[in-house]
N, C-alpha and C positions, 0 to 999 in steps of 0.2 A: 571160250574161243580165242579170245587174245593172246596165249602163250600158244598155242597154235599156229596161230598167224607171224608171232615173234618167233618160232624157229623156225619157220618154212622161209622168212625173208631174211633170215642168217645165212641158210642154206645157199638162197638164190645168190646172195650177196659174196660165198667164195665161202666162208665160216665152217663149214662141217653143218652138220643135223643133228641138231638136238631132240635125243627123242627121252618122253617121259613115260612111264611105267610104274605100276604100282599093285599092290592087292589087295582084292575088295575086303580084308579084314583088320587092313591097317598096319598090319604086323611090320616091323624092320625084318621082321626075318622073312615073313615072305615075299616085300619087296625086293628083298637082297635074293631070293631065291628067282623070283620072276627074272630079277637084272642077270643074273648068271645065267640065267636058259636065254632071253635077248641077245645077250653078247655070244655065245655059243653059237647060235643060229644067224645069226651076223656075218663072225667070224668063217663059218661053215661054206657061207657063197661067199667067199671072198673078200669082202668090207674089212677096212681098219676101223676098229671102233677106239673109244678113248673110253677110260670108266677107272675111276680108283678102288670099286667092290663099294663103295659110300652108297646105301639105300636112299639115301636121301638128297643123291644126286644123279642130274640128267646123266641118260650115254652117249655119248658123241661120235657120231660116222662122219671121219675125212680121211683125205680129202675126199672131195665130194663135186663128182662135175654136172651142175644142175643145171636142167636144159628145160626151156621152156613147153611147154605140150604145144603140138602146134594144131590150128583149129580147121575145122573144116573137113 
């Protein structure tokens, strides 16, 4: 839960969104394939995403205008 919490207070903090992604077989190749379908469907609404095709690195959505939920 802690890299969770470390990209969501990236986010809030102006950094973009780190999101991770992976497949349950471990593969580089089907995380690199997951990471292409992500960034595709990103891209698709609209999102700049950051990503070098690196499986074995996060994708990044910015800029990013993160607004608090507001309660109640």
């Amino acid at each position: 839960m802690t890299g969770s919490f470390q990209c969501t207070d990236s986010a809030a903090a102006g950094h973009g969104l780190m999101l991770l992604y992976g497949g349950f077989d471990s593969s580089s190749e089907t995380t690199a394939a997951i990471g292409h379908e992500a960034v595709a469907a990103l891209e698709a609404v609209g999102l700049h995403v950051e990503w070098d095709r690196d499986p074995g690195r996060a994708i990044t959505v910015t800029p990013l205008d993160w607004r608090r939920r507001l309660v109640g």
